[in-house]
C-alpha positions as protocol buffer text, in pm:
chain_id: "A"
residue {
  index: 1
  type: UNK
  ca { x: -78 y: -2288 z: -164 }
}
residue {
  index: 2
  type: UNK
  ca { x: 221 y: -2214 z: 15 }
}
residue {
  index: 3
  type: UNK
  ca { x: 266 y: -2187 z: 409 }
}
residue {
  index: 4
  type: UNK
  ca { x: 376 y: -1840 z: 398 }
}
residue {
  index: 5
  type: UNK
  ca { x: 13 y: -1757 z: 254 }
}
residue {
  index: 6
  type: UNK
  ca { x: -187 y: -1960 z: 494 }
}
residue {
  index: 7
  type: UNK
  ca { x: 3 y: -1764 z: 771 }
}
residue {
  index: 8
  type: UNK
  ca { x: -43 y: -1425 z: 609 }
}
residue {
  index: 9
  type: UNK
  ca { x: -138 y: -1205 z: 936 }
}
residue {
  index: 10
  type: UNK
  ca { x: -462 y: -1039 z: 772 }
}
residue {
  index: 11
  type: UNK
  ca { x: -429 y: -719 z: 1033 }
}
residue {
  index: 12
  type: UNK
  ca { x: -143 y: -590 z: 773 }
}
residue {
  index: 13
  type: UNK
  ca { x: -405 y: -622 z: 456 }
}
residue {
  index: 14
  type: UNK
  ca { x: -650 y: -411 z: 643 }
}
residue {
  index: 15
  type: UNK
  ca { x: -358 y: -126 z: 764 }
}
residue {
  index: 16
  type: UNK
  ca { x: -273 y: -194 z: 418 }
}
residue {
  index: 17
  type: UNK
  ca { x: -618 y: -89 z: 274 }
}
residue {
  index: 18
  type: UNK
  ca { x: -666 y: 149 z: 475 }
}
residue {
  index: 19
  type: UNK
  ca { x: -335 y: 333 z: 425 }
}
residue {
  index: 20
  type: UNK
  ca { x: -345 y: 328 z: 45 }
}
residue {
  index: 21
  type: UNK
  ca { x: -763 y: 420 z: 35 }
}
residue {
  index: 22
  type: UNK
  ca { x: -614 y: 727 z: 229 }
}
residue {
  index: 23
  type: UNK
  ca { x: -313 y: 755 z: -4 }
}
residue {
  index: 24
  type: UNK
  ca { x: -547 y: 751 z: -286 }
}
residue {
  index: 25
  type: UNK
  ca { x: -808 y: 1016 z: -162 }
}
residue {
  index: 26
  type: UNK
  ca { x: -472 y: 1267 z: -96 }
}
residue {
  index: 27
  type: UNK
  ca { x: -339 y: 1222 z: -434 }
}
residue {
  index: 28
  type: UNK
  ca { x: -703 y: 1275 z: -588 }
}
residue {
  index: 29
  type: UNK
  ca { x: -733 y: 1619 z: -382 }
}
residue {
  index: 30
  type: UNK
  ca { x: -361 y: 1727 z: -392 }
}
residue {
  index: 31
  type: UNK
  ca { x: -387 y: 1676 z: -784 }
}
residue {
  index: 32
  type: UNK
  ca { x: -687 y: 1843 z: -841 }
}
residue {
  index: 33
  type: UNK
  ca { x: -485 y: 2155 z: -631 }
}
residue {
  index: 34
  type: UNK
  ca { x: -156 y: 2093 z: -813 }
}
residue {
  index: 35
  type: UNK
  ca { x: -180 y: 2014 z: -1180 }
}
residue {
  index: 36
  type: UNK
  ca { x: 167 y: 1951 z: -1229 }
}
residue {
  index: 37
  type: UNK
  ca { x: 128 y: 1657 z: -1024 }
}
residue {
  index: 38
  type: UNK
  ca { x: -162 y: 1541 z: -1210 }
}
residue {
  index: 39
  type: UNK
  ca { x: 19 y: 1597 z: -1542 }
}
residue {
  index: 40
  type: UNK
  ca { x: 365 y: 1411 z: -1375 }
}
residue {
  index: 41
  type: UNK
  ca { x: 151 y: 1108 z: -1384 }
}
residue {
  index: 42
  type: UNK
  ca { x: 5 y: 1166 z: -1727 }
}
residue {
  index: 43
  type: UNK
  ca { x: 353 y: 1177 z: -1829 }
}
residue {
  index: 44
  type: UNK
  ca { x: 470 y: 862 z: -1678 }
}
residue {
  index: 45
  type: UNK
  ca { x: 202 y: 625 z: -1670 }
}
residue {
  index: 46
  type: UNK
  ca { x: -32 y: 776 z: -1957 }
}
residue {
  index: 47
  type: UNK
  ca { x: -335 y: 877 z: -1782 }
}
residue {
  index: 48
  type: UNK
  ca { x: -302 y: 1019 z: -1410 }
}
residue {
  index: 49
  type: UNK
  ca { x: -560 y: 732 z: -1277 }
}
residue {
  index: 50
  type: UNK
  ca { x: -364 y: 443 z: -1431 }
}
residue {
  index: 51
  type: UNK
  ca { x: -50 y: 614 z: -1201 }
}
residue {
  index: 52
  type: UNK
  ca { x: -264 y: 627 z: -885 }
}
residue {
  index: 53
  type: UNK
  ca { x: -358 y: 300 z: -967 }
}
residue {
  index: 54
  type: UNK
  ca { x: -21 y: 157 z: -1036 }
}
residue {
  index: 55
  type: UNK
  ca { x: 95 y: 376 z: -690 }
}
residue {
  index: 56
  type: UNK
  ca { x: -136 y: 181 z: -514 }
}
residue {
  index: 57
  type: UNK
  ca { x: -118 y: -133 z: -591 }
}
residue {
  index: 58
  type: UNK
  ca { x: 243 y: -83 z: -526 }
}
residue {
  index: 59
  type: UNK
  ca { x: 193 y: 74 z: -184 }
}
residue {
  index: 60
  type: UNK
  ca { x: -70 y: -171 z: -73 }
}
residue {
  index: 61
  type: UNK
  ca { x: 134 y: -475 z: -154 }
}
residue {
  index: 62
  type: UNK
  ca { x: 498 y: -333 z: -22 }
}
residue {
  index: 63
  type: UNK
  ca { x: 310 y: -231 z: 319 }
}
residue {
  index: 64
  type: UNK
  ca { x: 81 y: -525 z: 333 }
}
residue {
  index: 65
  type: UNK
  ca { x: 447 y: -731 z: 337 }
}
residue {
  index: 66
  type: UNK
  ca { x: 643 y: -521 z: 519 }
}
residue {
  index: 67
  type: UNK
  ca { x: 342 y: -535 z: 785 }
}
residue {
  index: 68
  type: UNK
  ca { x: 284 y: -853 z: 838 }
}
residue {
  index: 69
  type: UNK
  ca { x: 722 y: -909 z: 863 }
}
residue {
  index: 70
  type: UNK
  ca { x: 710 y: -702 z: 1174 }
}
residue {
  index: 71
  type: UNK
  ca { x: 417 y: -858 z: 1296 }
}
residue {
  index: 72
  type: UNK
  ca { x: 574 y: -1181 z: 1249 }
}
residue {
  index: 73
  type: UNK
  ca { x: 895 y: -1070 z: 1425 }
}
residue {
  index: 74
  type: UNK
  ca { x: 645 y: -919 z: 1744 }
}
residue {
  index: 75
  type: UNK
  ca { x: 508 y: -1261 z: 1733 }
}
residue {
  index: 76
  type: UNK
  ca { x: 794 y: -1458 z: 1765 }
}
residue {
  index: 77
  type: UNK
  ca { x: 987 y: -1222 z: 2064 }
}
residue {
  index: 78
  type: UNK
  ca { x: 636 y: -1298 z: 2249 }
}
residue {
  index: 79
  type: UNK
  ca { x: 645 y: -1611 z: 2209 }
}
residue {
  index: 80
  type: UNK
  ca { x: 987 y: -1660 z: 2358 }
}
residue {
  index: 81
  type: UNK
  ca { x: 921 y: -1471 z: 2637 }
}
C-alpha cells in the first residue's frame, strides 16, 4: 500500500459522505420536481440512478481528495509554527 494511503486524513471521507449523501437526497427531490432533470440523466447515463450514481462517486472521490490536500496543507503550516 502506498504512504499516501496510510496517511489518508479520514475527516475528508466522512465530509465527503456526508456531502454527497446530501447531494444525492437533493438530486432525488429536485428530480422528482423537475423532470427535465431527471430525463437529462436518462439521456446521458441511461437510467437517471446510474447518473446520480456516477455523480456521486465522482463528487465523493474529487472532495474526499481535495479535502484531505487542504487538510494536509493546515497540517503542515501548524506544524511549522
Amino acid at each position: 500500500m502506498s504512504n499516501y494511503l496510510k496517511t489518508f486524513n479520514l475527516n475528508s471521507l466522512y465530509i465527503s459522505a456526508m456531502v454527497t449523501w446530501v447531494l444525492i437526497a437533493f438530486m432525488t427531490i429536485f428530480g422528482e420536481l423537475n423532470s427535465g432533470f431527471n430525463t437529462a440523466l436518462k439521456t446521458t447515463f441511461g437510467h437517471h440512478w446510474v447518473g446520480k450514481g456516477v455523480i456521486a462517486v465522482i463528487v465523493f472521490f474529487v472532495l474526499a481528495i481535495v479535502l484531505d490536500l487542504i487538510m494536509r496543507k493546515k497540517k503542515v503550516e501548524e506544524v511549522q509554527r
